[in-house]
C-alpha positions as CSV (number, residue, x, y, z in Angstrom):
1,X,76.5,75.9,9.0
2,X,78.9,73.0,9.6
3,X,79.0,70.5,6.4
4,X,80.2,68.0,9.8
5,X,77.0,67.6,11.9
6,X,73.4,66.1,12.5
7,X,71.5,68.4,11.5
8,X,73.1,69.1,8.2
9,X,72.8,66.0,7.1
10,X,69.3,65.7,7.7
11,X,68.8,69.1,5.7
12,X,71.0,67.5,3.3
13,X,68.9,64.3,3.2
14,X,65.5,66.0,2.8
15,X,67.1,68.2,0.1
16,X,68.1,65.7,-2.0
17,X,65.2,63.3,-0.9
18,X,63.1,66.3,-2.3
19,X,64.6,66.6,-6.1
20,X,63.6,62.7,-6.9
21,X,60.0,63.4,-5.0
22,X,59.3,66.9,-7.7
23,X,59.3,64.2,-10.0
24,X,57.2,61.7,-8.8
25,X,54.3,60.7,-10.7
26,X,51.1,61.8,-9.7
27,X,49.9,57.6,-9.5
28,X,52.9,57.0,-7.1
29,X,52.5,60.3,-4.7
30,X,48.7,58.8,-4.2
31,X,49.6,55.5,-3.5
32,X,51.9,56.5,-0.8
33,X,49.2,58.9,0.7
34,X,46.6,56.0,0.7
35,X,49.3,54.2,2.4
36,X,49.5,56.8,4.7
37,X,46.0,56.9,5.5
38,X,45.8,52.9,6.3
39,X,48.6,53.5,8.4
40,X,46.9,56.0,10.7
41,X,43.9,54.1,11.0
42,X,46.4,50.6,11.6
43,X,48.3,52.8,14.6
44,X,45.4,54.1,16.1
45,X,46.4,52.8,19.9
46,X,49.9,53.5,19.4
47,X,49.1,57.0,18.3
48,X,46.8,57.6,21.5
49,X,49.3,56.0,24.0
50,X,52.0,58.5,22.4
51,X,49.5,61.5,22.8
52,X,48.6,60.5,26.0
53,X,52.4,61.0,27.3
54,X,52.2,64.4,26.2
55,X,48.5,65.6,27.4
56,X,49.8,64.4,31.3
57,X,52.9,66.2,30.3
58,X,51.0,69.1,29.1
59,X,48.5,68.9,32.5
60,X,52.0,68.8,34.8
61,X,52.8,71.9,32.8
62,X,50.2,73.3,33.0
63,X,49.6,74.7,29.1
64,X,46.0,75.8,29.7
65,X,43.0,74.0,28.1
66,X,43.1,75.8,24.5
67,X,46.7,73.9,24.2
68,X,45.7,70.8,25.5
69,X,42.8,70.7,23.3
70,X,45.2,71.7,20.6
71,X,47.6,68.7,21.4
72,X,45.2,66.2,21.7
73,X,44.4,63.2,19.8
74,X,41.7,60.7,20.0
75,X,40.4,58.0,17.9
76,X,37.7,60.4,16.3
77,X,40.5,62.9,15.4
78,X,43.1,60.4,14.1
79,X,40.2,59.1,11.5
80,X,39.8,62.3,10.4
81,X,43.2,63.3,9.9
82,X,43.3,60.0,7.6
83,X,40.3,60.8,6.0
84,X,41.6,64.3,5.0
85,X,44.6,62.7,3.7
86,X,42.5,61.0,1.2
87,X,40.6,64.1,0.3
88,X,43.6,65.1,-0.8
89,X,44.3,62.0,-3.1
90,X,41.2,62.9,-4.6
91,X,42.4,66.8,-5.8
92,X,44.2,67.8,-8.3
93,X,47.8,67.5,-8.7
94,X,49.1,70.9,-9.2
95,X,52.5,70.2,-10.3
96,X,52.6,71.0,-14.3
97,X,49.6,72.7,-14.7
98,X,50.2,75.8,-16.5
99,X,49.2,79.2,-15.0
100,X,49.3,80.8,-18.4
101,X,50.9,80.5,-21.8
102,X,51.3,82.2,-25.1
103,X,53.0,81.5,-28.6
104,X,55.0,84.2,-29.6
105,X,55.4,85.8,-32.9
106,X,58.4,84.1,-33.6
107,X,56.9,80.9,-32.7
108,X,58.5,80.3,-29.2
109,X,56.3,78.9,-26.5
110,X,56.1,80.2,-23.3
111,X,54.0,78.1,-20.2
112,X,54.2,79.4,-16.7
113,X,54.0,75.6,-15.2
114,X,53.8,74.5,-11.8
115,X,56.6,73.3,-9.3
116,X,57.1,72.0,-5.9
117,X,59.1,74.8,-4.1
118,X,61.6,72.1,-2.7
119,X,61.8,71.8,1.0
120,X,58.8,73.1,3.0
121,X,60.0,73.9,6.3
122,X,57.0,74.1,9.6
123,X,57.2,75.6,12.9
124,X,54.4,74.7,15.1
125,X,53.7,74.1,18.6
126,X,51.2,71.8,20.2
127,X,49.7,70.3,16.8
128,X,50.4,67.1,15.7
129,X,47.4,67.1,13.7
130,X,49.5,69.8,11.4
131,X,52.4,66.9,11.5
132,X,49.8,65.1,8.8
133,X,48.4,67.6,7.0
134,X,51.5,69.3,5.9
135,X,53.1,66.0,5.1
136,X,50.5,65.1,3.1
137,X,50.2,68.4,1.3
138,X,53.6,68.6,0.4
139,X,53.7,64.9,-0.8
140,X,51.0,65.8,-2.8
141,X,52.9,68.6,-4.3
142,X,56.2,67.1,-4.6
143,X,57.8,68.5,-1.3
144,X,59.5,67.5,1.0
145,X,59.0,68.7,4.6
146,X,61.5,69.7,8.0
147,X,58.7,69.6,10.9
148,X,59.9,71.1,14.1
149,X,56.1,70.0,16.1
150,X,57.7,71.3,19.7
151,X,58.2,69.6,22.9
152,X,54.6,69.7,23.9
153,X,54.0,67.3,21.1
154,X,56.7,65.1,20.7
155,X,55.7,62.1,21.3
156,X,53.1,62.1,19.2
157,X,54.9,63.3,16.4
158,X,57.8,60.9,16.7
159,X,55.1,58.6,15.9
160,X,53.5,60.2,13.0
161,X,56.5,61.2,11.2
162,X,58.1,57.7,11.3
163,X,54.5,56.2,10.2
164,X,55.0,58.9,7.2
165,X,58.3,57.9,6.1
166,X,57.3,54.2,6.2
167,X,54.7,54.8,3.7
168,X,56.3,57.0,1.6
169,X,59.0,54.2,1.3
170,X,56.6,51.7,1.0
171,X,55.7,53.5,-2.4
172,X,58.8,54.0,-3.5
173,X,59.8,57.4,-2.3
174,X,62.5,58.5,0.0
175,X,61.5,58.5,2.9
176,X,64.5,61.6,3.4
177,X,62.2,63.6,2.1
178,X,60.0,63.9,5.6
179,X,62.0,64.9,8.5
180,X,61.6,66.1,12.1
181,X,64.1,68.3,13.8
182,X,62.2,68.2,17.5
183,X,65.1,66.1,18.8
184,X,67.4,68.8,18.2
185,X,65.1,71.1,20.5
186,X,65.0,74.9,20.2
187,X,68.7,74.9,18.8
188,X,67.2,73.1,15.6
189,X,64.5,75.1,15.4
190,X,66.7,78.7,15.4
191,X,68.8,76.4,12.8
192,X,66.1,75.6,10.9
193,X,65.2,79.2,10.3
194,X,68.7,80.2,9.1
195,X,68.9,77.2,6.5
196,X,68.4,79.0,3.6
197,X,69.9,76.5,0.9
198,X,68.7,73.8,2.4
199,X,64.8,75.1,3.2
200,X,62.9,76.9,0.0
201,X,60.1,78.2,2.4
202,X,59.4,78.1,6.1
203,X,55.7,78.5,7.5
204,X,55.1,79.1,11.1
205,X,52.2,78.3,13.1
206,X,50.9,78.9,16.7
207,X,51.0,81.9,18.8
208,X,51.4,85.0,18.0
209,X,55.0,85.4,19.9
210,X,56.5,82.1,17.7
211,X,55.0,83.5,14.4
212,X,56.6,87.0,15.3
213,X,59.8,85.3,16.2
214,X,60.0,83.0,12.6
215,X,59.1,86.7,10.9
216,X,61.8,88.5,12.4
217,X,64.6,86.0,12.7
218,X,64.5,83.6,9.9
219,X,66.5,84.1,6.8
220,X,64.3,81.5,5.2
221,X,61.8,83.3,3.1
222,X,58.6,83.1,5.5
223,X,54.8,82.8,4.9
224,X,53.4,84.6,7.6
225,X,50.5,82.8,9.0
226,X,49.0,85.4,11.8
227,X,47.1,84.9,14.8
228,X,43.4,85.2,14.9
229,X,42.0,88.5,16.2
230,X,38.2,87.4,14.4
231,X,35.7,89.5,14.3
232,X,31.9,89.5,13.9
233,X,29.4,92.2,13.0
234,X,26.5,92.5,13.4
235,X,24.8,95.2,12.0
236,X,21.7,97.0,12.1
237,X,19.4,95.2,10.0
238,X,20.6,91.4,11.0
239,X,18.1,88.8,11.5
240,X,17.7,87.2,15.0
241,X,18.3,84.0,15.0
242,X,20.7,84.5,12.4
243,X,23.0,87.0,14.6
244,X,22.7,84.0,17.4
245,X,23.8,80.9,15.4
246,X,26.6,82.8,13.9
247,X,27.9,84.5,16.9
248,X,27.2,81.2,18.9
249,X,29.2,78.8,16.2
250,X,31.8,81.6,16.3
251,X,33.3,81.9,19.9
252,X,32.0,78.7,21.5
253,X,32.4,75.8,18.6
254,X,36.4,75.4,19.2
255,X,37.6,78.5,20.7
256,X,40.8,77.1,20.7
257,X,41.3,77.5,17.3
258,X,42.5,80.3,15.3
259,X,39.2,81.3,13.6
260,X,36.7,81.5,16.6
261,X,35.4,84.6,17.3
262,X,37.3,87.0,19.5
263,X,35.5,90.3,19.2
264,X,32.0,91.1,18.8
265,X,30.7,94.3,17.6
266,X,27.1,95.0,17.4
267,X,25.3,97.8,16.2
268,X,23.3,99.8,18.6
269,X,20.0,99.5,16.9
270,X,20.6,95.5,18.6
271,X,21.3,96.5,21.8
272,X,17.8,96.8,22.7
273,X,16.5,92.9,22.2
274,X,19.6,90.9,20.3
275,X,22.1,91.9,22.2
276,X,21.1,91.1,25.9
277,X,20.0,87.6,24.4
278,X,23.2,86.6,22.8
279,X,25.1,88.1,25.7
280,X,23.5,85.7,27.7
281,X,23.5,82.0,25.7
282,X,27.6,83.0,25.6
283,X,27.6,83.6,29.4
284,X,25.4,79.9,29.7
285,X,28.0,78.7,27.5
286,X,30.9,79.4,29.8
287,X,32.3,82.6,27.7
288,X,33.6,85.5,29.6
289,X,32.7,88.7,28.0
290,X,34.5,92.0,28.3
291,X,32.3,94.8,26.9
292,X,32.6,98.5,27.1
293,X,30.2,100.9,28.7
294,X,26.8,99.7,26.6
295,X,27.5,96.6,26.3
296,X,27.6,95.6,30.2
297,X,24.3,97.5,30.0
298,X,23.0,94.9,27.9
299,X,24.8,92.0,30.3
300,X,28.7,91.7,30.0
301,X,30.1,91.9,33.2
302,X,33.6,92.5,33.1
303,X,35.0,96.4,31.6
304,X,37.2,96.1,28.6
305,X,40.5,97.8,27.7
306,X,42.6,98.5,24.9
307,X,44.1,95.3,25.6
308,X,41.0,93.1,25.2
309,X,40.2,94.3,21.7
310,X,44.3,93.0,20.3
311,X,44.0,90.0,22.6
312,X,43.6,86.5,20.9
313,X,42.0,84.2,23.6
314,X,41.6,81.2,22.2
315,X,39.7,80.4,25.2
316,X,36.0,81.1,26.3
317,X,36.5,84.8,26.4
318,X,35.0,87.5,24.1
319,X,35.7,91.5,23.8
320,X,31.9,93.4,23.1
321,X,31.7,96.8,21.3
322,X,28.9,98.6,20.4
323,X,29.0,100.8,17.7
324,X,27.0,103.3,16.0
325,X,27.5,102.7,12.4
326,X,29.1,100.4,9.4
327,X,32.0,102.6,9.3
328,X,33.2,102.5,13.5
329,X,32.7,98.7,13.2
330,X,35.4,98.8,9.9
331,X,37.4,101.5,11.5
332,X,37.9,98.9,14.8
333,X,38.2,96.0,12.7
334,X,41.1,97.6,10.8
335,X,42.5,99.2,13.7
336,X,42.7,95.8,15.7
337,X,42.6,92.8,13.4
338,X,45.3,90.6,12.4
339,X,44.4,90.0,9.2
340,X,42.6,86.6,9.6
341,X,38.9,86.5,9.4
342,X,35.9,88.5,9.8
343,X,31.9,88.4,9.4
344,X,29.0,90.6,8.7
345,X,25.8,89.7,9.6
346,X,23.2,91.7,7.7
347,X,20.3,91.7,5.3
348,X,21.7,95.0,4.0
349,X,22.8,93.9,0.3
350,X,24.8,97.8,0.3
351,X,26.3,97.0,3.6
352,X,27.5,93.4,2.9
353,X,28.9,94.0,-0.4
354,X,30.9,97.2,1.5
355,X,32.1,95.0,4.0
356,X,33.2,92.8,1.9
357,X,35.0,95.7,-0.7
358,X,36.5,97.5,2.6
359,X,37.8,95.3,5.0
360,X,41.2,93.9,4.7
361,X,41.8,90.3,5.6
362,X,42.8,87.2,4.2
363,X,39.1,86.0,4.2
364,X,35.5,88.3,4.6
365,X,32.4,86.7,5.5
366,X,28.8,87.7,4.9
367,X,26.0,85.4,6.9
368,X,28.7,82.6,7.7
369,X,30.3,81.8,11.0
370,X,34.2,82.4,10.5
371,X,34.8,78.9,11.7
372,X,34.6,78.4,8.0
373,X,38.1,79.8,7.8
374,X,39.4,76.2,7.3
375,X,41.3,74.0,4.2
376,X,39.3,71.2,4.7
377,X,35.7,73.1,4.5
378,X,37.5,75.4,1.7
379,X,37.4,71.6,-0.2
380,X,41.2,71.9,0.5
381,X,41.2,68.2,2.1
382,X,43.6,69.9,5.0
383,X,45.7,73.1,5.3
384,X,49.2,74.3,5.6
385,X,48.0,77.2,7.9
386,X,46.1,80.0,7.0
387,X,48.3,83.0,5.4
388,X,47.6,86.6,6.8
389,X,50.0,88.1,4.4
390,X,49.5,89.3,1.3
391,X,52.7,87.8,-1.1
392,X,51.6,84.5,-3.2
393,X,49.1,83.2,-0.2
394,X,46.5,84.7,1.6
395,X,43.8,82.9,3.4
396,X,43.6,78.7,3.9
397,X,47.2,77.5,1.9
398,X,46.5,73.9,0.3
399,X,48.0,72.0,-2.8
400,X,48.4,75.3,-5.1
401,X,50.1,77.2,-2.3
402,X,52.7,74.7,-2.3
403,X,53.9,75.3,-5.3
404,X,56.2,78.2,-7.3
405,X,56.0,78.7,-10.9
406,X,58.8,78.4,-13.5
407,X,58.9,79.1,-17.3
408,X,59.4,76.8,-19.9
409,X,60.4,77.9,-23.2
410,X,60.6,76.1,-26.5
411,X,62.1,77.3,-30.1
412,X,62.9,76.0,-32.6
413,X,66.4,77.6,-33.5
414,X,65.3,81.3,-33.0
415,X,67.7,84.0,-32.0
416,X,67.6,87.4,-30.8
């Protein structure tokens, strides 16, 4: 990269912005998140006007609804986004506590403490919502942040990000530390995931075709944060109403969102009774369902293929499978999942606790709908994104994920 242009000076900025923040008291990083949560609440019409340009943007584009649901921000969601930010005052600060520590023989001290990686870099696409919780998360754990939030969003972002400088600097911090790249468009944000120097970590989030494209390209080191192939189970001995909530919650809550349902496999001792009835309060609700052979007996109505079972819809659509025993219904999950989420329901301790010993993703459910997949219901107060891969974070990322470690040592003359 050129030492003479925009962009590297912003990195620059933020880099340097980021050393004073790693050592920011844990007093000042709070106040300037309380100030930050004021601030939403004081710019709640400027916020909405801002979003507003981008929804009618996103409507002329024609996005689809999952995105504009995605992209949207309303007075209910903008309180919520500041009350998350002071869930997070409220936690821990994780910079300095020590994993683990030991006295050696000789009388050194070794502690494996704490640190702010540096700069958090973010790729996401029509979320300003993850504008705010990212900031906040990595002010909390002494990072700074480069947020490329797309053209869908930028409006709203502009917004948010300047509100988050001015409170930062309001407590004393540089406001450096919190950037935005969207006015350097898709150049910046194939930039940003060469900046290695300048960007200690880069997390993407969105679809699957951006996260595969930060995974491939950057030379950033990358938590992966995968797309949401979720699936439930429900097995043979699975109560009624049980099976129904759960399912229900699932797919039809927010299917817009990376932890609703998209498959649903069901043993074929349900297909008799509990399958036909959940099949149809989906289809009341609006959900398409794609089933194979037995489950259109029971009342899907349109054939599935190969393709429905690795397609994330993030829409009010639903691949059905029937299958014959514990071990197809793994088998298919590990055959098709991305790694996110998935749910058991069952009243058969053996089976759940196989379930939950077999399948590999970042978070296994028995009984609970996998809307639960979330920082803020994990007590996390938001979330980076939720990590499919398996290197230092897996599942919801908060405060802890945020960090690295380092070792310090203390003697008292020793040698080797």
């Amino acid at each position: 990269m050129s030492s003479n242009d925009a962009f590297v000076d912003l990195l620059t900025r933020a880099k340097q912005a980021s050393r004073k923040l790693a050592t920011a008291t844990t007093a000042t990083k709070n106040a300037a998140l309380e100030d930050m949560a004021r601030a939403l609440e004081g710019a709640i019409p400027e916020i909405i006007a801002a979003n507003e340009l981008d929804l009618a943007r996103g409507v002329e584009n024609n996005i689809g609804d999952g995105l504009l649901d995605r992209l949207r921000l309303d007075e209910e969601r903008i309180l919520g986004l500041a009350a998350a930010v002071r869930e997070i005052i409220a936690l821990p600060d994780p910079v300095g506590q020590i994993v683990r520590g030991s006295t050696l023989p000789n009388g050194i001290t070794i502690a494996q403490t704490r640190v702010p990686f540096g700069v958090v870099g973010a790729i996401y696409e029509a979320r300003p919502n993850v504008t705010v919780d990212i900031a906040a998360l990595a002010l909390k754990s002494g990072n700074g942040a480069v947020l490329r939030g797309g053209s869908a969003a930028e409006n709203s972002n502009r917004v948010l990000v300047r509100l988050i400088q001015e409170s930062v600097r309001r407590s004393g911090i540089d406001g450096n530390a919190f950037q935005t790249i969207d006015p350097f468009g898709r150049e910046g944000a194939g930039r940003l995931m060469r900046a290695r120097g300048y960007v200690d970590v880069l997390i993407p989030r969105g679809s699957a075709g951006l996260i595969s494209t930060v995974v491939n390209e950057s030379t950033v080191p990358v938590i992966e944060t995968g797309a949401g192939i979720v699936h439930v189970y429900v097995d043979a001995s699975a109560d009624f109403d049980m099976a129904h909530s759960i399912v229900v919650n699932a797919k039809t809550h927010r299917p817009s969102v990376c932890n609703s349902a998209e498959t649903l496999l069901v043993h074929a001792d349900q297909v008799g009774e509990l399958l036909p009835s959940i099949l149809a309060v989906l289809e009341q609700r609006g959900v398409v369902l794609y089933g194979d052979e037995r489950a259109r007996a029971a009342g899907a109505r349109e054939a599935a293929t190969d393709e429905t079972w690795a397609t994330e819809h993030l829409d009010l659509a639903m691949g059905v499978r029937v299958v014959d025993s514990l071990d197809e219904a793994i088998a298919h999950i590990d055959t098709y999942s991305t790694k996110h989420t998935e749910s058991i329901v069952t009243s058969d301790f053996a089976n759940a606790e196989r379930f939950l010993a077999e399948v590999d993703s970042a978070v296994v459910m028995v009984n609970s709908s996998t809307r639960f997949t979330d920082g803020g219901e994990f007590g996390f107060g938001a979330e980076v994104g939720i990590s499919t891969q398996k290197m230092h974070a897996r599942g919801p990322m908060g405060l802890a994920e945020l960090t690295s470690t380092k070792w310090l040592v203390r003697g008292t003359g020793q040698i080797r």
